[in-house]
C-alpha positions in Angstrom: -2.1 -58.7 -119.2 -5.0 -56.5 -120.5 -7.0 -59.9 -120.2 -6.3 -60.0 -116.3 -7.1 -56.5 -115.7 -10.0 -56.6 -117.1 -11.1 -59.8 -115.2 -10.1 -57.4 -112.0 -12.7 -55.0 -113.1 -15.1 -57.6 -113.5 -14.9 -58.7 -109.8 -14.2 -55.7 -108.1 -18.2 -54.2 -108.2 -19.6 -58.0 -107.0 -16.8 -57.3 -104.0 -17.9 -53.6 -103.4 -21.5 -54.9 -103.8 -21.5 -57.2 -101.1 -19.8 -55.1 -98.8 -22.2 -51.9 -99.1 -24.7 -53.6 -96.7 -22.3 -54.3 -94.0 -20.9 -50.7 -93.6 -24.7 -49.3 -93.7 -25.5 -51.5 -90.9 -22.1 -50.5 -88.8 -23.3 -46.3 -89.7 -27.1 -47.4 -88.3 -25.4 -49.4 -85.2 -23.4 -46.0 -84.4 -26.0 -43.6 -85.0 -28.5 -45.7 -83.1 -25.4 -46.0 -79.9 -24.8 -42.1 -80.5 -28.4 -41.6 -79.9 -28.4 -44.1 -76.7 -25.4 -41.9 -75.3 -27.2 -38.8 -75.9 -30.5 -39.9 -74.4 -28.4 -41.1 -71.4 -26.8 -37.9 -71.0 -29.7 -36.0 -71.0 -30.7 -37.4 -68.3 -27.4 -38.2 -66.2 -26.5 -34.7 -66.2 -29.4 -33.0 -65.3 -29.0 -35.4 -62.0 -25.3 -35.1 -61.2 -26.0 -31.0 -61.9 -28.5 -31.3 -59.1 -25.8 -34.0 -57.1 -23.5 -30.4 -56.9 -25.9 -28.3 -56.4 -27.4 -30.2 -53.4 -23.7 -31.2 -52.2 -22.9 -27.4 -52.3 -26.4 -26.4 -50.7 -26.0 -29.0 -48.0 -22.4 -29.2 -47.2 -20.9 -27.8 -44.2 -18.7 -24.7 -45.2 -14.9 -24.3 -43.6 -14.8 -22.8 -40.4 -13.0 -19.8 -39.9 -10.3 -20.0 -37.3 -6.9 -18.0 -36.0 -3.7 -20.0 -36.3 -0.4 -19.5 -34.8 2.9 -20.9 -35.3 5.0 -23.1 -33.5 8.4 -21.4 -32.9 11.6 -21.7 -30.5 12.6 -18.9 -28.1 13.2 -17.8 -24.6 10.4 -18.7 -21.8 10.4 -17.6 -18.0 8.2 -19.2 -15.4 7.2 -16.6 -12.8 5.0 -16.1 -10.3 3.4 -12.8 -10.3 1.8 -10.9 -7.5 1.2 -7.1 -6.4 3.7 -6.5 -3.2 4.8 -3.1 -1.4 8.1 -1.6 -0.4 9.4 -1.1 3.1 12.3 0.1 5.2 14.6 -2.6 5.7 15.1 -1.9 9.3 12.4 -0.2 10.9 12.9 1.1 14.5 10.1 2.0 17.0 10.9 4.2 19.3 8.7 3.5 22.4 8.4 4.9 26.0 11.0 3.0 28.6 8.8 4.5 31.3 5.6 5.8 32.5 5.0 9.3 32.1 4.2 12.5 30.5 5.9 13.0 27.0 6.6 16.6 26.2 5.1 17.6 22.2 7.3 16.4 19.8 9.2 18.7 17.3 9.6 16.1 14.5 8.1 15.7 11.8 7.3 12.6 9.2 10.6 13.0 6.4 12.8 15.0 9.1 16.2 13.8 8.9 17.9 12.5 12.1 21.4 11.3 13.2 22.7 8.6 16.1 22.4 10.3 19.4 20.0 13.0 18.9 17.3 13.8 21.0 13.9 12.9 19.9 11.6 12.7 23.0 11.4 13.7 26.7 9.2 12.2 29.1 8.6 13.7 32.6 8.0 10.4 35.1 5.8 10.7 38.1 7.2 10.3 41.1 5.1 8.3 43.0 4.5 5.6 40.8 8.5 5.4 39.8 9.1 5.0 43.4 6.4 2.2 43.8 7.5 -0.9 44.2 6.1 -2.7 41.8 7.4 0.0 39.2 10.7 -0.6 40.2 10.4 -4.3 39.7 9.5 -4.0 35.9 12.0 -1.6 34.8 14.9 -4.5 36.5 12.6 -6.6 34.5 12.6 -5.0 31.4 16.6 -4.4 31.8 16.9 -8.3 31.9 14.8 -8.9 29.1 16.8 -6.1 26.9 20.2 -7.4 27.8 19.0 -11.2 26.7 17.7 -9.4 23.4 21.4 -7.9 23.1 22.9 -11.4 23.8 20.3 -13.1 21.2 21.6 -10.6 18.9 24.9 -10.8 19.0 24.6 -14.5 18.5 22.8 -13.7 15.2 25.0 -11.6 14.2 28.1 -14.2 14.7 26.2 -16.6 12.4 25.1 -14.0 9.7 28.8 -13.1 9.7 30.0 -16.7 9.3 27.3 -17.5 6.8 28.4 -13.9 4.2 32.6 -15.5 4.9 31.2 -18.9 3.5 29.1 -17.2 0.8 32.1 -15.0 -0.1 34.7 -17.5 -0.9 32.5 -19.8 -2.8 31.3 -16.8 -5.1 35.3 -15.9 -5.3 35.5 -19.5 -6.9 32.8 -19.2 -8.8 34.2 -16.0 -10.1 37.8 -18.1 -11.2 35.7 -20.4 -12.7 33.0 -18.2 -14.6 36.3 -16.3 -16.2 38.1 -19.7 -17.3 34.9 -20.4 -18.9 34.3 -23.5 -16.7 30.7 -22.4 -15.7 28.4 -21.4 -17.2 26.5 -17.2 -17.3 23.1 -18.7 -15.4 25.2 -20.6 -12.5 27.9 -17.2 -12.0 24.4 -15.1 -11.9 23.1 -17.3 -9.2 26.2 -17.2 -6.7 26.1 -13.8 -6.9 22.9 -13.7 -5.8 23.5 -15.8 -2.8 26.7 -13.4 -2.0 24.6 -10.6 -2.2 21.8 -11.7 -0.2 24.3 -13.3 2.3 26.0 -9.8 2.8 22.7 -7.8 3.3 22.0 -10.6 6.1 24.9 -9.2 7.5 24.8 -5.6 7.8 21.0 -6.4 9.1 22.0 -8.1 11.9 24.6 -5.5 12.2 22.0 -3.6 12.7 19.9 -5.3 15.2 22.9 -5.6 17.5 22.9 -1.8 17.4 19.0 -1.5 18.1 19.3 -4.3 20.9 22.6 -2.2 22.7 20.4 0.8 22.3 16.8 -0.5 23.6 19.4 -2.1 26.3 21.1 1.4 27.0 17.6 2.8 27.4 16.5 0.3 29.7 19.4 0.7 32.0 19.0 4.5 31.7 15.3 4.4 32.8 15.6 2.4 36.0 18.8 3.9 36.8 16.3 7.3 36.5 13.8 6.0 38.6 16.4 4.6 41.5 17.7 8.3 41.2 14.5 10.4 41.6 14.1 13.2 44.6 10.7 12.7 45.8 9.6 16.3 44.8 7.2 17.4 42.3 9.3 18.3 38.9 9.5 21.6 37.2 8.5 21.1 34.0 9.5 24.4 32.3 13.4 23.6 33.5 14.8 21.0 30.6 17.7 20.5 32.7 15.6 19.5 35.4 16.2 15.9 37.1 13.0 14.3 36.1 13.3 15.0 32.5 14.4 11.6 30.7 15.4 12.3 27.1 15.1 9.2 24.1 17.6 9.4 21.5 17.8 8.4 18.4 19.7 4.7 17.8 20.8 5.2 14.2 21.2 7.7 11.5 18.1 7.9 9.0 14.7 9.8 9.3 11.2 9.6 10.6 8.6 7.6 8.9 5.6 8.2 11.6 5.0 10.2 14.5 1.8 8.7 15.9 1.0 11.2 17.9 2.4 15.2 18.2 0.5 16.2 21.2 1.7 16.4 25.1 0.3 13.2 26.6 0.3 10.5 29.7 2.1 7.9 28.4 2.7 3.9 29.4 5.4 1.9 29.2 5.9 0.5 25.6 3.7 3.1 24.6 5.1 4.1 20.7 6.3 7.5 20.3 8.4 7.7 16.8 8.9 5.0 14.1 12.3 5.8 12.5 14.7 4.2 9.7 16.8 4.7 6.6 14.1 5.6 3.5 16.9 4.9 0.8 17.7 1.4 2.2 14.5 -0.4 0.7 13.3 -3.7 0.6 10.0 -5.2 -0.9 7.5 -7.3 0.5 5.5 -9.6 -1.8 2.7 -12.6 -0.1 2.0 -15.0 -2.3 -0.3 -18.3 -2.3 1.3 -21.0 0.1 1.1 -23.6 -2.6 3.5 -20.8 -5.5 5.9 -20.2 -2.1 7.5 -23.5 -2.2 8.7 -22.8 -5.6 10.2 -19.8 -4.2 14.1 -19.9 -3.3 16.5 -17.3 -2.0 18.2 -16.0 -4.7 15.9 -16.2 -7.7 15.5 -13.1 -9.7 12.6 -10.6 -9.7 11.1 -7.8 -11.8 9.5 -5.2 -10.5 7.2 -3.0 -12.5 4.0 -0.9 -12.2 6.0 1.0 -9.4 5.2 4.5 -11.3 8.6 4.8 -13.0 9.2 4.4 -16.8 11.9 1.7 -16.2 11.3 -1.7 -14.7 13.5 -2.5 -11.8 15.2 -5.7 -10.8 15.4 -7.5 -7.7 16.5 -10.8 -5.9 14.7 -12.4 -3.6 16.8 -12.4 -0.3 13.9 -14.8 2.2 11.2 -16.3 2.0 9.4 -16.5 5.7 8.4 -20.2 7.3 5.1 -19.2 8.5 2.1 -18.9 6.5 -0.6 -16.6 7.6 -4.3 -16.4 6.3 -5.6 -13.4 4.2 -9.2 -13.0 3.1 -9.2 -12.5 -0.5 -11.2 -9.9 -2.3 -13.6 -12.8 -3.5 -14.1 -13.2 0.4 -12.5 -17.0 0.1 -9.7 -17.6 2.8 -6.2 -17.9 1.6 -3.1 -19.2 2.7 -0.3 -16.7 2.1 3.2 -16.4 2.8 5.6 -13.0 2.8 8.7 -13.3 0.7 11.1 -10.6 0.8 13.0 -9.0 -2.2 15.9 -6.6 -2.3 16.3 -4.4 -5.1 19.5 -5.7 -7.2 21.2 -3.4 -7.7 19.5 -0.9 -5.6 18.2 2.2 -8.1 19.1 5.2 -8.3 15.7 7.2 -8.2 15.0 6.3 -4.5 14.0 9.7 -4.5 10.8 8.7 -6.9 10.0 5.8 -4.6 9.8 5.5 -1.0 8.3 3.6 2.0 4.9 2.0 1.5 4.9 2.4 -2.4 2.7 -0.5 -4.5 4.6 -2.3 -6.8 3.9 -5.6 -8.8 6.4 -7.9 -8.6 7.4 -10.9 -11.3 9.3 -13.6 -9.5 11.1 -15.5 -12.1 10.8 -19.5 -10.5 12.5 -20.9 -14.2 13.9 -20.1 -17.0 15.2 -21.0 -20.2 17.2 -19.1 -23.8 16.1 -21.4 -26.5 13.0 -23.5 -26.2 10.2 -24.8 -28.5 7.3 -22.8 -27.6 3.3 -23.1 -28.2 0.6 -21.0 -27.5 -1.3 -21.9 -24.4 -4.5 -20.7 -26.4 -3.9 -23.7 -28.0 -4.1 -26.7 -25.8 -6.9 -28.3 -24.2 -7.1 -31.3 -22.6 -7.1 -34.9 -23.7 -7.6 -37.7 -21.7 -4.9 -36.8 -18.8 -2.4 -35.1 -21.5 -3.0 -32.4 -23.5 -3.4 -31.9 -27.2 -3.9 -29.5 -30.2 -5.6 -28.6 -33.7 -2.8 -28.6 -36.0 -3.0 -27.4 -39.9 -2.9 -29.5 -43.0 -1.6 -28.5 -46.1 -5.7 -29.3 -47.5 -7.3 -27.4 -44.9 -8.3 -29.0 -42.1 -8.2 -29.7 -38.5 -6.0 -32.4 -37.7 -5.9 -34.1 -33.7 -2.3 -34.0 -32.3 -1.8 -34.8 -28.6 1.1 -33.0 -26.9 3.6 -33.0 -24.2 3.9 -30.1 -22.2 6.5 -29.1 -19.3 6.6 -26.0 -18.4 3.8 -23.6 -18.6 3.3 -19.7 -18.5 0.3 -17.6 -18.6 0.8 -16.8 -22.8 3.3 -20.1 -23.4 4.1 -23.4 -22.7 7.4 -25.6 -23.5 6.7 -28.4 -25.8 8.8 -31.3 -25.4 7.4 -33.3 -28.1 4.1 -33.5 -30.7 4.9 -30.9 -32.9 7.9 -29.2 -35.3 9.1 -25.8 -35.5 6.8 -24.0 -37.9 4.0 -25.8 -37.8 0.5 -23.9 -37.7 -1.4 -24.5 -34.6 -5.9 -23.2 -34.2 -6.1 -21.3 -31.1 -8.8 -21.3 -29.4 -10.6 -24.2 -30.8 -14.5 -24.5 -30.5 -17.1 -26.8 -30.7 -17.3 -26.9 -33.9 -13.6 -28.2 -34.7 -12.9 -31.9 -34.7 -10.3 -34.3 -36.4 -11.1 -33.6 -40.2 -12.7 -30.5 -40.1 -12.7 -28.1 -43.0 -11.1 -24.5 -41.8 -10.4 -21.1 -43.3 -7.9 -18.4 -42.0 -9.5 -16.0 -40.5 -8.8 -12.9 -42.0 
């Protein structure tokens, strides 16, 4: 045993002398790759530092941009355009005769009431008794009585029209309260009552101007077959030549053209008369935005001078265009469209005949919609696309479908999710890929 181990001394320095050489070459071949490493660093990252640096120096920097969000909500179409209130039923009150009209006592805002008197003319004698006279008042009797006719034939129709318009909206009611239609559609027959029933007291009310201008036409040449052929005395009211205009309807005066004793012609206009609380508004708008238009659709009405906006409905829209030069001196085809207020407000004593108003006609109109900006979209091709937000930063190229547009918002029907973040107003300097900022 002591023999072995000692033969195991014996051997073990010729092993550890033949392996001293290897390890000192393995600690030269490290030291010598340590040094290879550290000479190649020296130099590699001196170069990638400057890499950064230029990268840094030379790379474009994010562009700062304002972003919106992509979110659901009501959106109303509407056409918008400055408009001016009237008297419904305006009545001119104009000489039946030839004459001299005596000063008038009214004044503009004066009420009046059916029958009273508002003018008297004096005739002259001669020319009442001349022939040719007397063949233009017959005249003017026969064209007054057809006016009477026409309007009574209008006023048939009108009536037939509000019966029609009255039971369907008394089915519609039935319906609207067993929940079988819907708030939008009971809204909208409503609207057609109403506007059918204001149709009818207006032609009401031409009947009673037509019987009147009829009256007065009778009355005159009746007058003139009547007359003595003696000079009148003008300071005697009761006197025979005197021939006294009254007024048709109840209401007031809007405009006396002229106060003044003066020779007068026939159809010459003396007083312009109506109701100043029974208001209508009168909006033209572009030829092209009227055939969008429909009886019926609902209006706001602000910028009048009141605190409160005011609704209305719009009752007709006229057939004929007419041409308007713009402020821009370019010629424009415009048409009048004519709103009632709905429900008629109660301050008609802060606004009255002639008034400016701007007027918001809605043309469609939706509760719950997915809505974009329309500072967003521009135009792709023949579609329309935007610059939507990546989570990284940049500008990513997303065309879009669009339906409906208004001046702030647009419907989007597809391209785009609820809550995504949309550039507005993107310049030249965005593209597909480009690195942006929030703008703060």
């Amino acid at each position: 045993m002591n023999a072995m181990n000692k033969q195991s001394q014996q051997t073990n320095p010729d092993r550890d002398s033949r392996n001293k050489p290897d390890s000192a070459r393995s600690r030269r071949a490290s030291k010598r790759t340590l040094r290879g490493l550290w000479r190649l660093a020296k130099v590699a990252l001196p170069v990638a530092l400057i890499a950064v640096i230029a990268y840094l120096a030379f790379a474009p920097a994010p562009v700062a941009v304002d972003l919106a969000v992509v979110s659901r909500g009501p959106l109303s179409i509407t056409i918008d355009d400055e408009g001016e209130t009237q008297v419904r039923e305006r009545y001119l009150i104009t000489a039946p005769l030839p004459g001299r009209v005596l000063r008038l006592s009214l004044e503009p805002g004066n009420a009046i009431s059916k029958g009273q008197t508002m003018a008297t003319i004096i005739p002259e004698a001669p020319r009442l008794l001349d022939p040719r006279t007397m063949a233009q008042a017959k005249a003017a009797v026969s064209a007054a009585e057809a006016g009477f006719t026409h309007a009574e034939e209008a006023e048939e129709i009108a009536v037939v029209e509000f019966e029609t318009a009255e039971k369907s909206f008394a089915r519609s009611r039935k319906l609207h309260f067993s929940g079988s239609m819907s708030d939008a559609e009971y809204e909208s027959a409503e609207r057609v009552y109403l506007a059918a029933e204001h149709s009818r007291h207006a032609a009401e009310s031409d009947v009673g101007v037509a019987f009147f201008q009829m009256e007065q036409a009778r009355a005159a040449l009746l007058h003139a077959e009547r007359l003595p052929t003696v000079a009148p005395d003008t300071t005697d009211p009761d006197d025979l030549y005197h021939f006294t205009i009254t007024a048709p309807v109840d209401g007031a005066v809007l405009r006396v053209p002229e106060k003044s004793t003066r020779p007068v012609a026939p159809g010459t206009a003396l007083l312009e008369i109506g109701d100043p609380t029974d208001l209508e508004i009168r909006v033209d708008v572009l030829s092209q935005d009227a055939v969008r238009i429909q009886p019926g659709q609902r209006v706001m009405i602000d910028h009048w001078g009141g605190t409160q906006p005011i609704s209305g409905t719009v009752r007709q829209v006229e057939p004929s265009a007419f041409t308007k030069v713009s402020a821009l001196g370019v010629n424009e085809q415009r048409v009048n469209v004519l709103i009632d207020f709905s429900p008629p407000p109660a301050n008609h004593g802060e606004i009255g005949d002639g008034y400016r108003v701007e007027a918001q006609i809605v043309v469609w109109e939706a509760d719950d919609v997915l809505l974009v900006p329309t500072a967003a979209l521009f135009r792709q091709g023949q579609g329309w696309a935007v610059y939507r937000s990546t989570p990284n930063d940049r500008a990513e190229l997303v065309p879009v479908i669009i339906d409906h547009r208004g001046p702030d918002t647009a419907e989007l029907v597809d391209g785009l999710a609820e809550g995504d973040l949309i550039l507005l107003h993107p310049g030249d300097r965005i593209s597909d890929a480009t690195r942006i900022e929030p703008r703060s």
